[in-house]
C-alpha positions as CSV (number, residue, x, y, z in Angstrom):
1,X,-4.0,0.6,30.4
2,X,-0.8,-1.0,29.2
3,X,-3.0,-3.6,27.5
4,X,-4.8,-1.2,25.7
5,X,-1.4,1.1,24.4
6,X,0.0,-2.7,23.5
7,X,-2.8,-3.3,21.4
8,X,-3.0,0.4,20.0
9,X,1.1,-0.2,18.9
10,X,0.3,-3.4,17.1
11,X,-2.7,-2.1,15.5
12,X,-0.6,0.9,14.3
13,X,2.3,-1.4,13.3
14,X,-0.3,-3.5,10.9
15,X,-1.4,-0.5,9.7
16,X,1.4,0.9,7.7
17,X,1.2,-1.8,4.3
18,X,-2.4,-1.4,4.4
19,X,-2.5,2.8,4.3
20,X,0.4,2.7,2.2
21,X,-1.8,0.3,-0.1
22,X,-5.1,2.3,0.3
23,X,-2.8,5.7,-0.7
24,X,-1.6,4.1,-3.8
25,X,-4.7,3.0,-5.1
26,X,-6.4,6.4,-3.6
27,X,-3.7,8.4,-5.6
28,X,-4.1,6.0,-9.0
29,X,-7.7,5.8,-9.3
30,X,-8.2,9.8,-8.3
31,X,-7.3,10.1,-11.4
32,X,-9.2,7.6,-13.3
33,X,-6.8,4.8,-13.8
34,X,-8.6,1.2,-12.0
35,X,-5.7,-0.3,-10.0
36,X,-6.2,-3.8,-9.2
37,X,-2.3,-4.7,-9.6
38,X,-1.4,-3.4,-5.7
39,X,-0.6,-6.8,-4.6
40,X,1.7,-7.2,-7.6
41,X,3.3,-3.9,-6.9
42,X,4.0,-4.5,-3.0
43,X,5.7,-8.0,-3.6
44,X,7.7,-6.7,-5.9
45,X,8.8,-3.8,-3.8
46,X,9.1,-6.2,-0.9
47,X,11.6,-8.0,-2.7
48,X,14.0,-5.4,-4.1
49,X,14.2,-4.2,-0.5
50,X,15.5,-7.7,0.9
51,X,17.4,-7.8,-2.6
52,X,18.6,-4.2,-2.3
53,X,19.9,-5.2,1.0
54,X,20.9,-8.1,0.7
55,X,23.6,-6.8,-2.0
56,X,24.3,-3.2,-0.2
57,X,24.3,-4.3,3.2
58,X,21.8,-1.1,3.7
59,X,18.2,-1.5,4.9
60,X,18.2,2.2,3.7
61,X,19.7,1.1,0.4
62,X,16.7,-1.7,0.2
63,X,13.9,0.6,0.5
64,X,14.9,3.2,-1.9
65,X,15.6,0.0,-4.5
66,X,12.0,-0.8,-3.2
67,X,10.5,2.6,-4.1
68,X,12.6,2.7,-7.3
69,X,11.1,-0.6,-8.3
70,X,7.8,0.5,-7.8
71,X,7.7,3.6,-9.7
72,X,9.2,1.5,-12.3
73,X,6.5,-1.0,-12.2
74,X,4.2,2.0,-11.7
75,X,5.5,3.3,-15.3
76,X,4.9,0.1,-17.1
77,X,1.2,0.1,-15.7
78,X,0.6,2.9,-17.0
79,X,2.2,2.5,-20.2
80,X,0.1,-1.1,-21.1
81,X,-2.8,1.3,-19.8
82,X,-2.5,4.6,-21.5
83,X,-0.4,3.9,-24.5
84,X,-1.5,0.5,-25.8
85,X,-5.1,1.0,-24.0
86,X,-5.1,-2.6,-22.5
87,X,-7.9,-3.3,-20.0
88,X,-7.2,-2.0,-16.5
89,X,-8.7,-4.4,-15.3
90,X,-6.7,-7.4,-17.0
91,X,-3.6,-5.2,-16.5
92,X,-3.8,-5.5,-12.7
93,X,-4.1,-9.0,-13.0
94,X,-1.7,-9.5,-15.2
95,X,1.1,-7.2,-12.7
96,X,-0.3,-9.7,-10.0
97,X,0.5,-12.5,-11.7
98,X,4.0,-11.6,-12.9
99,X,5.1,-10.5,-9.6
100,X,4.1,-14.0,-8.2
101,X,6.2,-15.6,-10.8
102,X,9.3,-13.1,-10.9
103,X,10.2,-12.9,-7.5
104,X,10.1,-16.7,-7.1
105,X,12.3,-16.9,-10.0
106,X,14.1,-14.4,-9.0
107,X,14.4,-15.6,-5.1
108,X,15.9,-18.7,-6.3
109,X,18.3,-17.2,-8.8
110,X,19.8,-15.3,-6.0
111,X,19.3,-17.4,-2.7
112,X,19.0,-21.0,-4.4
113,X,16.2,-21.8,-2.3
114,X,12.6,-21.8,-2.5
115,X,10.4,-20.0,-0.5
116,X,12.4,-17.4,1.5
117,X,15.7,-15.7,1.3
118,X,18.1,-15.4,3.8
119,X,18.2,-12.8,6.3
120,X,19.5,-9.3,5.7
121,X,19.9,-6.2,7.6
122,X,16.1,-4.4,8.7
123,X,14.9,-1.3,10.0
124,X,14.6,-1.4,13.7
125,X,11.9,-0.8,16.0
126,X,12.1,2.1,18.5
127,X,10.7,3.1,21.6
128,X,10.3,6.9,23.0
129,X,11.0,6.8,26.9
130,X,8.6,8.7,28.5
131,X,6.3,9.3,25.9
132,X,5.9,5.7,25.1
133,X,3.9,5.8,28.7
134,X,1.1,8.5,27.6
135,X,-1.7,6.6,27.4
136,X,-3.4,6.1,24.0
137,X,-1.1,8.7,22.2
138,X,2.3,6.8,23.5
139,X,1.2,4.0,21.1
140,X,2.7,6.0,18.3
141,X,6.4,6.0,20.3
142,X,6.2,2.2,21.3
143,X,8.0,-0.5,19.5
144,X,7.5,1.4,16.3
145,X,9.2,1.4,12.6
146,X,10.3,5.1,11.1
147,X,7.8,3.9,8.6
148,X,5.1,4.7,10.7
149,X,5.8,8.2,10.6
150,X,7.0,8.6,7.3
151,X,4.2,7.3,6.3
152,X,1.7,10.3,8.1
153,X,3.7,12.3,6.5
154,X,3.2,10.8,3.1
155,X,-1.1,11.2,3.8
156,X,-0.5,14.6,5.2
157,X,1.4,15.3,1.7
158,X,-0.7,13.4,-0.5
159,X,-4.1,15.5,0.8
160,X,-2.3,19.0,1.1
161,X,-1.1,18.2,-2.8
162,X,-4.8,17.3,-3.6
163,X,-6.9,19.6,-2.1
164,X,-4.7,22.8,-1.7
165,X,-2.5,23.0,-5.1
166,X,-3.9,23.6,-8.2
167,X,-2.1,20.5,-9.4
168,X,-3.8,18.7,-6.8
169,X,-7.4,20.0,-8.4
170,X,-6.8,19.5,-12.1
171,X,-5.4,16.0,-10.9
172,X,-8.9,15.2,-9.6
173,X,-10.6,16.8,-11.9
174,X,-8.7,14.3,-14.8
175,X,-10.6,11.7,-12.9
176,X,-14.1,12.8,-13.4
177,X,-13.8,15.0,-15.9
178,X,-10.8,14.8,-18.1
179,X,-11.8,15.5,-21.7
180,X,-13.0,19.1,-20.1
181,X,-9.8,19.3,-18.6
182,X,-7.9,18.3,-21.6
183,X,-10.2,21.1,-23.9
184,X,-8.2,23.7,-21.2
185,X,-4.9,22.3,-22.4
186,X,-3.9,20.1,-19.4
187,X,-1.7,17.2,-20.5
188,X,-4.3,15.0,-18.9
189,X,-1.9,11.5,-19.5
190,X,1.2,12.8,-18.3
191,X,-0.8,13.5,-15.5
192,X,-1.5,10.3,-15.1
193,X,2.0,8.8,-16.0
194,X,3.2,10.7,-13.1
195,X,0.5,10.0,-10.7
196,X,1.3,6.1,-11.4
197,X,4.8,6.3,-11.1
198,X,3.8,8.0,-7.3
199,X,1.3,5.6,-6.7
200,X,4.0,2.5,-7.6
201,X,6.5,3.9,-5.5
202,X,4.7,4.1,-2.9
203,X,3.2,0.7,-3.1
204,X,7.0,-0.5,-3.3
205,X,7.7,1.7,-0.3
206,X,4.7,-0.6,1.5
207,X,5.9,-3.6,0.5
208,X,9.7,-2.9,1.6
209,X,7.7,-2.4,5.0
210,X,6.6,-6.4,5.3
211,X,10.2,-7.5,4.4
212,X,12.8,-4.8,6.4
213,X,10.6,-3.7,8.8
214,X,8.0,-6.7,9.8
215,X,10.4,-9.2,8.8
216,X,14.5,-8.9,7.6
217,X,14.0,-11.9,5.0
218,X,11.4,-12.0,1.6
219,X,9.1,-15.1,1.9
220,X,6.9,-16.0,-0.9
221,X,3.7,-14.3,-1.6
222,X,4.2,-12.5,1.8
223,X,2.0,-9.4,1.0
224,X,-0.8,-12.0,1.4
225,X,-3.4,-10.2,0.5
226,X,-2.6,-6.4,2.1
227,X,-2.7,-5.1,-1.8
228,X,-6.6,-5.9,-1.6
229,X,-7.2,-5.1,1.6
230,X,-5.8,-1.6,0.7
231,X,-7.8,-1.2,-2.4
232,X,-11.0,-1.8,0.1
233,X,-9.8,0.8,2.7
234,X,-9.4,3.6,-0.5
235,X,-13.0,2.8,-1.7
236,X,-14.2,2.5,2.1
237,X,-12.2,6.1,2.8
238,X,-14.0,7.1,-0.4
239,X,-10.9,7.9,-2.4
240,X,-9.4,10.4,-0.2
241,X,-5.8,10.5,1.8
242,X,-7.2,11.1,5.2
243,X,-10.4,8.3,4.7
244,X,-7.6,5.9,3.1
245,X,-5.6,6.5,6.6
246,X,-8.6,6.3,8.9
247,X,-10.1,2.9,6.7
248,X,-6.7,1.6,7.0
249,X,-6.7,1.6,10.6
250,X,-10.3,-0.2,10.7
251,X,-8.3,-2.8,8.6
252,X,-5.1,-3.0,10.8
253,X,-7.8,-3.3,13.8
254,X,-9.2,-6.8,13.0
255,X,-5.8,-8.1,12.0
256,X,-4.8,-6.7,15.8
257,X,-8.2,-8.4,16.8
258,X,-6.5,-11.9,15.6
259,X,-3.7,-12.2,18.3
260,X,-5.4,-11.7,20.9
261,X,-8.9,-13.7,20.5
262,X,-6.6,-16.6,20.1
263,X,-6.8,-16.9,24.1
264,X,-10.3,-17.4,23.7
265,X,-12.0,-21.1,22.5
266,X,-11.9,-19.9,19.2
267,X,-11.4,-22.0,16.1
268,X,-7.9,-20.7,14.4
269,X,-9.0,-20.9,11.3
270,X,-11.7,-18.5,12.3
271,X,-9.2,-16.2,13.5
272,X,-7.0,-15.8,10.4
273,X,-10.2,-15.3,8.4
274,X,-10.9,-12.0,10.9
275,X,-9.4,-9.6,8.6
276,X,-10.5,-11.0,5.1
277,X,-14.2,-11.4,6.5
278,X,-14.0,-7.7,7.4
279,X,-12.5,-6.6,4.2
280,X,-15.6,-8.4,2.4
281,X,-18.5,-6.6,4.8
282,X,-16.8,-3.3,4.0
283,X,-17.1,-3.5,0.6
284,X,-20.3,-5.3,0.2
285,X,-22.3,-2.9,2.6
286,X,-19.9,0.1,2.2
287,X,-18.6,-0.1,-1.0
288,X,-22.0,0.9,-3.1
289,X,-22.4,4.1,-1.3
290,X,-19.2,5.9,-1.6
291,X,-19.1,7.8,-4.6
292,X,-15.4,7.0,-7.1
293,X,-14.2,9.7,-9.9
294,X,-16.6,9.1,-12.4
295,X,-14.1,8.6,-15.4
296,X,-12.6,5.8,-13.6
297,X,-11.4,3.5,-16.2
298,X,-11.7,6.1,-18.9
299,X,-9.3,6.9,-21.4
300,X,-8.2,10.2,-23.6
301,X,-7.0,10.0,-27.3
């Protein structure tokens, strides 16, 4: 049994970027805006958390620079998108790219070194006595980060916003629908402006995760690949908060799966592959049947 709550913490720990991810593209492309730049976004929130720390001497500090960042990022995505109509597409790309290239500039600017920074102060990990012994529901109070919970409470937000406001209903129907909903006088982009600038910050908030939580230091390219893997787990949870939470945690189990097949005669290549191989099924077998907003990628004068 204590094998199985181990292996339910680390699953959970894994878990948080890739939600976090799969919410931020859930939350971007609800309504109708193609986000492809999540990678982008969480490096760059990963390193104005280390950077926000590094300077305050706050972890807290770091992740609200993080989320700041983001929604800042989040802003300018939309701006290339909505004002000056640039392909979404080639947009998300193009934030991928630059974040590769700015934090290592930056890194080195700061830290004169290449390839990580140094260490800074990090969230801690916590364990509920007593509750931590429950099996299968003490995983959630073992060795865990307060970004674990903040970020249930972020879903539980995100799909009570959705699917009980009317906000929440105009907001999806921008993504299917949205000249309709403009005809009815909804200001269908500053919708979407604001719906970005949410979707960034939180996609800084899951990249402050890898490097004050996982880690107290920024290394290179350390999102390493989470962004995608989040953008399959929102089409697997079909564009919803509470699939993009349950996809995520399919995700966060085959990157679990890797530490502990490495006792068996199993090549390690093999084993790092687990969770990209996975993320490729999903959306080859998965990914035509789920049903997106069908304005996705659509624009308004």
């Amino acid at each position: 049994m204590a094998d199985i709550n181990n292996f339910l913490a680390l699953m959970l720990q894994l878990s948080v970027p890739i939600v976090l991810g799969a919410l931020c593209g859930t939350i971007a492309e609800r309504g109708g805006i193609i986000l492809l730049g999540e990678e982008g976004l969480m490096l760059i929130g990963a390193f104005a958390g280390v950077a926000g720390s590094f300077f305050t001497g706050s972890a807290f500090a770091g992740a609200v620079l993080s989320v700041l960042a983001g929604a800042l990022v989040g802003w300018l995505y939309a701006l290339f998108c909505l004002k000056w109509k640039a392909q979404q597409s080639v947009v998300g790309v193009g934030i991928n790219l630059f974040a590769s290239g700015i934090t290592a500039v930056m890194l080195k600017a700061i830290w004169h070194t290449e390839g990580m920074s140094d260490s800074v102060e990090a969230f801690s990990s916590f364990t509920v006595p007593g509750l931590s012994k429950i099996p299968v529901i003490g995983a959630l109070f073992y060795e865990q980060s307060p970004y674990l919970y903040l970020m249930i409470l972020i879903v539980a937000a995100t799909w009570i916003l959705f699917y009980r406001t009317k906000y929440g209903l105009r907001y999806r129907a921008i993504g299917d629908q949205p000249y309709a909903v403009q005809t009815c006088g909804v200001p269908v982009n500053r919708y979407r402006y604001t719906a970005m600038m949410a979707a960034g910050a939180i996609a800084g908030l899951a990249g402050s995760y890898l490097s004050l939580a996982q880690n107290n230091l920024f290394v290179t390219d350390m999102v390493s690949g989470r962004g995608f893997m989040g953008l399959a787990a929102n089409i697997f949870g079909g564009w919803n908060p509470i699939g993009s939470l349950g996809a995520g945690m399919v995700f966060a189990v085959a990157q679990a799966a890797r530490f502990y097949l490495t006792d068996f005669e199993i090549p390690s290549q093999i084993v790092q592959m687990l969770p990209y191989v996975v993320t490729l099924l999903i959306l080859l077998f998965v990914g035509k049947r789920v049903k997106g907003p069908e304005a996705l990628g659509k624009l308004v004068d």
